[in-house]
PyMOL Python script that loads the backbone (N, CA, C, O; Angstrom):
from pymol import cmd

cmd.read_pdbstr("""\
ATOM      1  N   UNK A   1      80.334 126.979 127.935  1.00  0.00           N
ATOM      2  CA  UNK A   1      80.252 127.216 126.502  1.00  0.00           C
ATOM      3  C   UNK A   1      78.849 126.825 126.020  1.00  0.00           C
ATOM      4  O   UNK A   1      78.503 125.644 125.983  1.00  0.00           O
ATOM      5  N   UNK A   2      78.095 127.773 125.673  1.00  0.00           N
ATOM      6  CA  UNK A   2      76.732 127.684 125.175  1.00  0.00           C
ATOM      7  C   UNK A   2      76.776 126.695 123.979  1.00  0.00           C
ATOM      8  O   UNK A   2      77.841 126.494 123.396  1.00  0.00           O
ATOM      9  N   UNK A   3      75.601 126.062 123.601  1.00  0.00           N
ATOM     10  CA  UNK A   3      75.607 124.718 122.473  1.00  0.00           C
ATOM     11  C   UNK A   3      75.727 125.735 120.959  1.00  0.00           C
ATOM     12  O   UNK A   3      75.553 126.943 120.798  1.00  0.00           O
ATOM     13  N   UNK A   4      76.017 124.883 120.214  1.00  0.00           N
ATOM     14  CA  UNK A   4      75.919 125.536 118.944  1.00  0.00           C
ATOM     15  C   UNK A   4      74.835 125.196 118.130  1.00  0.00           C
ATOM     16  O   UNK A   4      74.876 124.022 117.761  1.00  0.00           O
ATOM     17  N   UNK A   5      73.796 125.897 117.697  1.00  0.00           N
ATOM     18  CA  UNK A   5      72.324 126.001 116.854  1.00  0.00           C
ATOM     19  C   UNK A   5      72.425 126.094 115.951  1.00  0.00           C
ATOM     20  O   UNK A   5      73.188 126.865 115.369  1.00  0.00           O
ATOM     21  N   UNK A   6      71.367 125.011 115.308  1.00  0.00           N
ATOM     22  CA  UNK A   6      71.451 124.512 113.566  1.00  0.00           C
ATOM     23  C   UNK A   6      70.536 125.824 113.232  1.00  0.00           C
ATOM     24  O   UNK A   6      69.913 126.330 114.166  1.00  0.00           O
ATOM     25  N   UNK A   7      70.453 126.307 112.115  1.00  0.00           N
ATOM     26  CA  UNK A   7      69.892 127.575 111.187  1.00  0.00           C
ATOM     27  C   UNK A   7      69.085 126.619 110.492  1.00  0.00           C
ATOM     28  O   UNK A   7      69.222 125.891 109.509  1.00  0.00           O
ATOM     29  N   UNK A   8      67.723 126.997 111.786  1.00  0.00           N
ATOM     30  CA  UNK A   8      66.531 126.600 110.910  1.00  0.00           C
ATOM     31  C   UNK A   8      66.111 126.926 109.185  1.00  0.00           C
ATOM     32  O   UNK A   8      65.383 126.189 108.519  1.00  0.00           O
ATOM     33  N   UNK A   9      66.523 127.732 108.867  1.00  0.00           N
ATOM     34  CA  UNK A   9      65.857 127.454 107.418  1.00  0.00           C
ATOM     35  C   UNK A   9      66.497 126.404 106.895  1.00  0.00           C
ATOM     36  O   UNK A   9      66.119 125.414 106.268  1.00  0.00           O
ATOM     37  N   UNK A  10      68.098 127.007 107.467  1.00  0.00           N
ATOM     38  CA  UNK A  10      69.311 125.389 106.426  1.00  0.00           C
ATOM     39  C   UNK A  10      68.948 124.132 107.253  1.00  0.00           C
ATOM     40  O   UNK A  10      69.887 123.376 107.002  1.00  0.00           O
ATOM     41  N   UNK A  11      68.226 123.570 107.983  1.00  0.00           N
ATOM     42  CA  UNK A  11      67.758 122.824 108.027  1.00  0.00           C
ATOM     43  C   UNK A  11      66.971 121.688 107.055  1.00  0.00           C
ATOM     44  O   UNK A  11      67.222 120.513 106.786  1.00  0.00           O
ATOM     45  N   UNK A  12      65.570 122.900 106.541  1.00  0.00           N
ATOM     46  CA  UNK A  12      64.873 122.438 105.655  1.00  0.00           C
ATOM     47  C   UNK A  12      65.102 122.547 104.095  1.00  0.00           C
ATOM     48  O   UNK A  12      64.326 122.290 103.175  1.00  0.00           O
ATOM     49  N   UNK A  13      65.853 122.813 104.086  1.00  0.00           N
ATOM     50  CA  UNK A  13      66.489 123.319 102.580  1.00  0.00           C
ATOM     51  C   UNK A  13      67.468 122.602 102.536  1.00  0.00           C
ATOM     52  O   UNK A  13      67.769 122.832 101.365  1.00  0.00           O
ATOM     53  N   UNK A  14      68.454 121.686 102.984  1.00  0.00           N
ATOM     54  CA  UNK A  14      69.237 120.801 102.639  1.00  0.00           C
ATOM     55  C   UNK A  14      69.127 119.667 103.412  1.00  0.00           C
ATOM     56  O   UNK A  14      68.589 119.732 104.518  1.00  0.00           O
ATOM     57  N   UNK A  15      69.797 118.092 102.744  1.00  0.00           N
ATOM     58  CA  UNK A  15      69.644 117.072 102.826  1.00  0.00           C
ATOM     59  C   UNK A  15      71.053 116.416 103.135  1.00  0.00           C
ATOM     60  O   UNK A  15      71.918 116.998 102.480  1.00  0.00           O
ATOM     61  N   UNK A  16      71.601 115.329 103.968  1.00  0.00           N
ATOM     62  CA  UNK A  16      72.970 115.009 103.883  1.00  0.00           C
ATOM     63  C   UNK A  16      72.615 113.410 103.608  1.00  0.00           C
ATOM     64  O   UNK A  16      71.892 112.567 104.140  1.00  0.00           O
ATOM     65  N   UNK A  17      73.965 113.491 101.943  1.00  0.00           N
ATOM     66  CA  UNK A  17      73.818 111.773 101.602  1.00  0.00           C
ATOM     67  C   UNK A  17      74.594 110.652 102.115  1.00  0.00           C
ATOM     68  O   UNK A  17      75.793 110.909 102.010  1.00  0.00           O
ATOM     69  N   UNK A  18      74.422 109.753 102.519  1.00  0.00           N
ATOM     70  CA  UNK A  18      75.355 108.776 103.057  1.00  0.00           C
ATOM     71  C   UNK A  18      76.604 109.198 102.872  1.00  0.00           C
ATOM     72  O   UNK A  18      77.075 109.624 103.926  1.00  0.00           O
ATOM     73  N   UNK A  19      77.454 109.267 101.823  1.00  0.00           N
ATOM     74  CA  UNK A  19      78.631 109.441 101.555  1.00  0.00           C
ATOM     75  C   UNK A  19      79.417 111.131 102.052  1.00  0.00           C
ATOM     76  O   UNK A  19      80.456 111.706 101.727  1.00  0.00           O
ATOM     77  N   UNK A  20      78.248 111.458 102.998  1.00  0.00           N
ATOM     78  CA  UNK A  20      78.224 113.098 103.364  1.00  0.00           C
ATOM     79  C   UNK A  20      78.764 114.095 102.564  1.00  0.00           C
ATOM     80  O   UNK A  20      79.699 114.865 102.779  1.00  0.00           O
ATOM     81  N   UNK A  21      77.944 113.945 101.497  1.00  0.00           N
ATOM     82  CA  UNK A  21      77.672 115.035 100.740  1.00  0.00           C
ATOM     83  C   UNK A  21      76.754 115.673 100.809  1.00  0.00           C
ATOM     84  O   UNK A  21      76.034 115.090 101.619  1.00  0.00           O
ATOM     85  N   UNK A  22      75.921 117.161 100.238  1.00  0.00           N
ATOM     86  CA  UNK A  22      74.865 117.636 101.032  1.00  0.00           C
ATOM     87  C   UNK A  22      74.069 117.986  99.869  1.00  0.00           C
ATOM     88  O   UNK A  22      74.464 118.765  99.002  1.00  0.00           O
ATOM     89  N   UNK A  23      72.826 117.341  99.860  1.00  0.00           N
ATOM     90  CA  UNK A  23      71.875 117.309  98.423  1.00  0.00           C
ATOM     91  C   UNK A  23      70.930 118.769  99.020  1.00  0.00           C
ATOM     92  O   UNK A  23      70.549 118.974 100.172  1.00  0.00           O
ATOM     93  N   UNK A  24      70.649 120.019  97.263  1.00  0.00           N
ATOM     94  CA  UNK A  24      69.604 120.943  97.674  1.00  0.00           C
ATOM     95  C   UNK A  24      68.762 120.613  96.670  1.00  0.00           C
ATOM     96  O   UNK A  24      68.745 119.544  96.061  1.00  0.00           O
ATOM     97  N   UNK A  25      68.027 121.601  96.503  1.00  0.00           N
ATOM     98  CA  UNK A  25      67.427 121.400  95.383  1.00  0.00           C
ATOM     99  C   UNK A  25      67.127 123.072  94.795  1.00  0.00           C
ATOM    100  O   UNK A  25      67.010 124.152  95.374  1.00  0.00           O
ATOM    101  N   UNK A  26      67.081 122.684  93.490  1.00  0.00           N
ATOM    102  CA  UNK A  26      67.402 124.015  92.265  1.00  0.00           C
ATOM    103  C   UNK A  26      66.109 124.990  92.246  1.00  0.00           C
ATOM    104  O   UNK A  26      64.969 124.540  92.126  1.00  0.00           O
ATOM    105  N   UNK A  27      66.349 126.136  92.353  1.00  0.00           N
ATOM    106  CA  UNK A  27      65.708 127.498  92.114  1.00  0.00           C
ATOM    107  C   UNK A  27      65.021 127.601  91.077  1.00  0.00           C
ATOM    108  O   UNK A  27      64.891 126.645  90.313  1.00  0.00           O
ATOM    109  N   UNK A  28      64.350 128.998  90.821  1.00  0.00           N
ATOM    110  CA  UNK A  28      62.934 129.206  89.664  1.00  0.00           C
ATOM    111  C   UNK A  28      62.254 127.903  89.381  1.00  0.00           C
ATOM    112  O   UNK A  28      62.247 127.476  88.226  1.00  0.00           O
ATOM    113  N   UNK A  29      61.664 127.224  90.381  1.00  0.00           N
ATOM    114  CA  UNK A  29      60.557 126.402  89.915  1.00  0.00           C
ATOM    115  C   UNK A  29      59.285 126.482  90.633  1.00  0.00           C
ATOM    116  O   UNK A  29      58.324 125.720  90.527  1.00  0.00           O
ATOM    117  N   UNK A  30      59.421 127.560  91.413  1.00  0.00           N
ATOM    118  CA  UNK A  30      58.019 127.886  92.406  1.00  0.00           C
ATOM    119  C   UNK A  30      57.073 129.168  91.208  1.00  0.00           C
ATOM    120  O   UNK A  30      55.870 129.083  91.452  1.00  0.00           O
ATOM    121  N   UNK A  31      57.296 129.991  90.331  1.00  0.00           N
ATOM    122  CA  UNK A  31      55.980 130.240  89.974  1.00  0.00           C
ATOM    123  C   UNK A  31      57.181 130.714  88.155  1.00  0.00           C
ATOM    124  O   UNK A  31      58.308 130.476  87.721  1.00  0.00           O
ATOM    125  N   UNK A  32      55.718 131.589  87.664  1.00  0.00           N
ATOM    126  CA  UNK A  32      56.498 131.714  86.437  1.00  0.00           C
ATOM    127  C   UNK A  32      57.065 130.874  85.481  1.00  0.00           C
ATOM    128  O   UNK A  32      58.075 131.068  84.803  1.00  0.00           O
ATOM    129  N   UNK A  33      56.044 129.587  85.506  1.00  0.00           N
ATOM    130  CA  UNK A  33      56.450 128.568  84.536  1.00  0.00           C
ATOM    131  C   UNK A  33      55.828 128.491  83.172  1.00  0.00           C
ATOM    132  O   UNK A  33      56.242 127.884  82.185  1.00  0.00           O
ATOM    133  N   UNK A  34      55.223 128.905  83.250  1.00  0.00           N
ATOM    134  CA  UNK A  34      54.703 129.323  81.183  1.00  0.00           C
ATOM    135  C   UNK A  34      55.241 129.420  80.402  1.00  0.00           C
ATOM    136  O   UNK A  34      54.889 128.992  79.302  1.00  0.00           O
ATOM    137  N   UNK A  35      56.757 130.262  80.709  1.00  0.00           N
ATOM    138  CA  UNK A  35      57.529 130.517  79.645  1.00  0.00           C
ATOM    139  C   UNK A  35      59.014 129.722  79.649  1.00  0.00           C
ATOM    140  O   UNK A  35      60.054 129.874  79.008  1.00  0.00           O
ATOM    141  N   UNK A  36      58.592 128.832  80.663  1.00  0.00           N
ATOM    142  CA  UNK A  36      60.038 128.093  81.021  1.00  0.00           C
ATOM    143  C   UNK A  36      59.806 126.596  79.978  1.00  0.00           C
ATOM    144  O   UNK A  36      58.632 126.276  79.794  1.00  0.00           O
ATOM    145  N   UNK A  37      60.759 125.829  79.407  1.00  0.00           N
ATOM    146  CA  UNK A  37      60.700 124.566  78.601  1.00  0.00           C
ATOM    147  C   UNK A  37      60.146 123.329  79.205  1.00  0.00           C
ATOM    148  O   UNK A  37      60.519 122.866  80.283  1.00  0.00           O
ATOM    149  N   UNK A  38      59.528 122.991  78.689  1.00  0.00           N
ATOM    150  CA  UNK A  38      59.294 121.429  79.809  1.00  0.00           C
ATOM    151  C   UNK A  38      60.710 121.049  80.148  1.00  0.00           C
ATOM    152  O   UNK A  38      61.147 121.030  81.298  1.00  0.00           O
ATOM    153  N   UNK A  39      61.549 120.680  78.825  1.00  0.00           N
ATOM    154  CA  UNK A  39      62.449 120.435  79.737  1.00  0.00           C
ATOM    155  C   UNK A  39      63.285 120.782  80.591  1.00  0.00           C
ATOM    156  O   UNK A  39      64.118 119.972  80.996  1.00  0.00           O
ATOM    157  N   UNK A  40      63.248 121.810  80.956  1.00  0.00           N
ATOM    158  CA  UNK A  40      64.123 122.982  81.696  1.00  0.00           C
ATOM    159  C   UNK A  40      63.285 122.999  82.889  1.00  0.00           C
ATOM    160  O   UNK A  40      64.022 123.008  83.876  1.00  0.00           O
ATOM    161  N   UNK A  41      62.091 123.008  83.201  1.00  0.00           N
ATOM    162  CA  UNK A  41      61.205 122.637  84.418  1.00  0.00           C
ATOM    163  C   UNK A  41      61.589 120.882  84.860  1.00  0.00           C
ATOM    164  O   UNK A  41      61.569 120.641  86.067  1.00  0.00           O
ATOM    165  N   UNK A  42      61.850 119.973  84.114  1.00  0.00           N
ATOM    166  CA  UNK A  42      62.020 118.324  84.527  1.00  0.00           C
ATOM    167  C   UNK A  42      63.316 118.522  84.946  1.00  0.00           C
ATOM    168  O   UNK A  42      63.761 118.006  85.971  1.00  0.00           O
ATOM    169  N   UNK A  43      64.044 119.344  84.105  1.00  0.00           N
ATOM    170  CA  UNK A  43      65.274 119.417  85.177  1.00  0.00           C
ATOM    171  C   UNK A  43      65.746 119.932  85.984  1.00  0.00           C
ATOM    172  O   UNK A  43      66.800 119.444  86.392  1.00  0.00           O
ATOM    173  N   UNK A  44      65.130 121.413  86.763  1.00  0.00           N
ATOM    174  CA  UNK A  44      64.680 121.686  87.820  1.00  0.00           C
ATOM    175  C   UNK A  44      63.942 121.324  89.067  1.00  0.00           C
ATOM    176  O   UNK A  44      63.771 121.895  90.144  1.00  0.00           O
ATOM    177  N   UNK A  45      63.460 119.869  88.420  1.00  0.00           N
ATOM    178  CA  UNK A  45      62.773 119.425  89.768  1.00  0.00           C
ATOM    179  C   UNK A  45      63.675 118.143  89.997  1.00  0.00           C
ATOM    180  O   UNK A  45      63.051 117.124  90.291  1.00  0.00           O
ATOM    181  N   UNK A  46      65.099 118.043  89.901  1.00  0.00           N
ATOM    182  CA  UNK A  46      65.597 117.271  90.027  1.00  0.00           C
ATOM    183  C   UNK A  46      66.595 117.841  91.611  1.00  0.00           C
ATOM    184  O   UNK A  46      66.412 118.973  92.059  1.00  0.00           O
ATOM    185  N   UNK A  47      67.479 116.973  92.195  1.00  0.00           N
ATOM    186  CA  UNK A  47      67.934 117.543  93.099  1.00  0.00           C
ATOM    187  C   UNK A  47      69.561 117.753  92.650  1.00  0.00           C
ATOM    188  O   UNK A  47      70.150 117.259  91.689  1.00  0.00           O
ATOM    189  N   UNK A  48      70.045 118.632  93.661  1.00  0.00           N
ATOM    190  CA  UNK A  48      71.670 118.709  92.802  1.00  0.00           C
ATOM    191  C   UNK A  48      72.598 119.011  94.381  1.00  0.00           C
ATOM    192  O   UNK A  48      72.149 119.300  95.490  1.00  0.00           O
ATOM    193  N   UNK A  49      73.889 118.825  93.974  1.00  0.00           N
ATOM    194  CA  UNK A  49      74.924 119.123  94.717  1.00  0.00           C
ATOM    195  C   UNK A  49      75.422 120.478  95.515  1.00  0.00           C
ATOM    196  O   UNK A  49      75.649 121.363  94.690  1.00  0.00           O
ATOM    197  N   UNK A  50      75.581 120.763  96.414  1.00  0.00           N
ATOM    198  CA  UNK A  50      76.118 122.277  97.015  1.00  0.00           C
ATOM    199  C   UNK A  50      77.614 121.978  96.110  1.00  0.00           C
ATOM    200  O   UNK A  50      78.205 120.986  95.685  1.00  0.00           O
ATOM    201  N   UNK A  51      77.786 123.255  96.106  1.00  0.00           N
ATOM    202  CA  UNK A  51      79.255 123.821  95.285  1.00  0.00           C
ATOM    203  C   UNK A  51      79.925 123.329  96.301  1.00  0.00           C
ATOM    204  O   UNK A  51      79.492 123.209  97.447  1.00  0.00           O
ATOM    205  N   UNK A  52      81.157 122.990  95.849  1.00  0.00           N
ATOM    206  CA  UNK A  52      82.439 122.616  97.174  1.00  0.00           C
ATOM    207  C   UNK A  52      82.924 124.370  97.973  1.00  0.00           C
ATOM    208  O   UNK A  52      82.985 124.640  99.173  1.00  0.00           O
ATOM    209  N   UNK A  53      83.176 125.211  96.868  1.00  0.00           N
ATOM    210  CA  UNK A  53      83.190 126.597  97.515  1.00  0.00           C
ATOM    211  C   UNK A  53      81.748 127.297  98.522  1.00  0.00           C
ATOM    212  O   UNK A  53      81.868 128.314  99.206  1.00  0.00           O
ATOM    213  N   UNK A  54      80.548 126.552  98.413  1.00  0.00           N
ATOM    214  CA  UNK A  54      79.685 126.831  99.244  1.00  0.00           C
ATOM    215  C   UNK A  54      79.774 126.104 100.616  1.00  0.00           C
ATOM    216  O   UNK A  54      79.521 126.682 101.672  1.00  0.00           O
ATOM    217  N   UNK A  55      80.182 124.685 100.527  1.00  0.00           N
ATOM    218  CA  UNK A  55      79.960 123.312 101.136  1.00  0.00           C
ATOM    219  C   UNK A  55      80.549 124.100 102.767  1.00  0.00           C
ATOM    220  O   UNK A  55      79.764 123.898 103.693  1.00  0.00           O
ATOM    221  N   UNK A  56      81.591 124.786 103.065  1.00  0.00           N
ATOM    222  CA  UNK A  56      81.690 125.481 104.447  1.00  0.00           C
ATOM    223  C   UNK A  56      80.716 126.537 105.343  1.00  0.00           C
ATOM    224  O   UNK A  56      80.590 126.556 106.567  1.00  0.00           O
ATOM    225  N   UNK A  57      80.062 127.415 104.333  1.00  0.00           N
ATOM    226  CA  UNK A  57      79.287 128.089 105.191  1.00  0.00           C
ATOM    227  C   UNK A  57      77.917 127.075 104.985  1.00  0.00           C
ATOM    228  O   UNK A  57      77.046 127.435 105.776  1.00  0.00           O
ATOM    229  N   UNK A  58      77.556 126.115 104.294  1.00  0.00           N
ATOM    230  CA  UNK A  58      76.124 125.461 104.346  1.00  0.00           C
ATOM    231  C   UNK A  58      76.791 124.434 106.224  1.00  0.00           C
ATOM    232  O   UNK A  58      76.205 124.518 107.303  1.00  0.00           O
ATOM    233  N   UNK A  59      78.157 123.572 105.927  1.00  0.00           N
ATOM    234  CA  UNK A  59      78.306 123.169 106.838  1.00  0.00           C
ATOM    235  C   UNK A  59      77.988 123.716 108.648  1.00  0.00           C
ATOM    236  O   UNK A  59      77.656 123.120 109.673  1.00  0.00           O
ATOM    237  N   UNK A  60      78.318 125.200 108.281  1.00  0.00           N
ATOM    238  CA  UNK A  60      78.267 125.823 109.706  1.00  0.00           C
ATOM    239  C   UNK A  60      76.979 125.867 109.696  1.00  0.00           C
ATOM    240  O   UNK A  60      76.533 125.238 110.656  1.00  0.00           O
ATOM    241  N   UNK A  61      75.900 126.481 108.824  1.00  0.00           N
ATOM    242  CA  UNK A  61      74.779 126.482 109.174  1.00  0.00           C
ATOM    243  C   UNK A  61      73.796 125.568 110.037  1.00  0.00           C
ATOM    244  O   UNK A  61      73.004 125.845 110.937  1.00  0.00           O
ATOM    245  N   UNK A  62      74.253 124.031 109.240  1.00  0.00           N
ATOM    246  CA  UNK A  62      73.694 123.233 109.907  1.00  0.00           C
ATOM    247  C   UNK A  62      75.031 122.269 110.776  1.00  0.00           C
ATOM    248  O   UNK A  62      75.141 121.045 110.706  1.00  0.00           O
ATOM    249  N   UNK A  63      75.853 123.104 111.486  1.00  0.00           N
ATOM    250  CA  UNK A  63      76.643 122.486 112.535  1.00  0.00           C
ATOM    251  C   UNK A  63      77.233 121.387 112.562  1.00  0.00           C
ATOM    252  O   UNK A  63      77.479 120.711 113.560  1.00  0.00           O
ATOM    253  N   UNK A  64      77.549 121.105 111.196  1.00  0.00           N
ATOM    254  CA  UNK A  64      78.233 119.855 111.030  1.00  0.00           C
ATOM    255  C   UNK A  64      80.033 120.306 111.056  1.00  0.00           C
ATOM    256  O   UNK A  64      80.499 121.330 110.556  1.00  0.00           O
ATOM    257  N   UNK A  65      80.540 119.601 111.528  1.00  0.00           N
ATOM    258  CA  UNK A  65      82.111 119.373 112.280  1.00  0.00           C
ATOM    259  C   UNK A  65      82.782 119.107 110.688  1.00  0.00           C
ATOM    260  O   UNK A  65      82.628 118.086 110.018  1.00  0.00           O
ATOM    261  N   UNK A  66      83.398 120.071 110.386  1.00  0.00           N
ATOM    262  CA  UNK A  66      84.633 119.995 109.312  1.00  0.00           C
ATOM    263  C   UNK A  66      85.214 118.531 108.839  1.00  0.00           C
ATOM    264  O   UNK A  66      86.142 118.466 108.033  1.00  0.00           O
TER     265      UNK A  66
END
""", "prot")
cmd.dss("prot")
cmd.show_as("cartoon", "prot")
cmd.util.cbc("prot")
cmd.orient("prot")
């Protein structure tokens, strides 16, 4: 039985917290910020939670055991 391989991108794109939960971080903050709010950019550069309805296919990606 061949090994099972972590999906390099989901690698670098998610984080796992002690309590194994899996920290990402939030979209539209790489260009096109002129018209976005400061505060709507401060809270975009914050980090946030995977959806529990996502939390299975992020799991397989990066080969973590159910």
């Amino acid at each position: 039985m061949p090994k099972v391989k972590t999906n390099s991108s989901a690698k670098k794109r998610f984080a796992i917290t002690g309590t194994g939960k899996i920290k990402r971080k939030h979209a539209y903050k790489s260009h096109i910020l002129t018209k976005k709010s400061t505060k709507r950019k401060r809270n975009l550069t914050q980090t946030g939670l995977v959806a529990d309805g996502d939390m299975g296919n992020v799991k397989r990606m990066l080969a973590i055991g159910k």
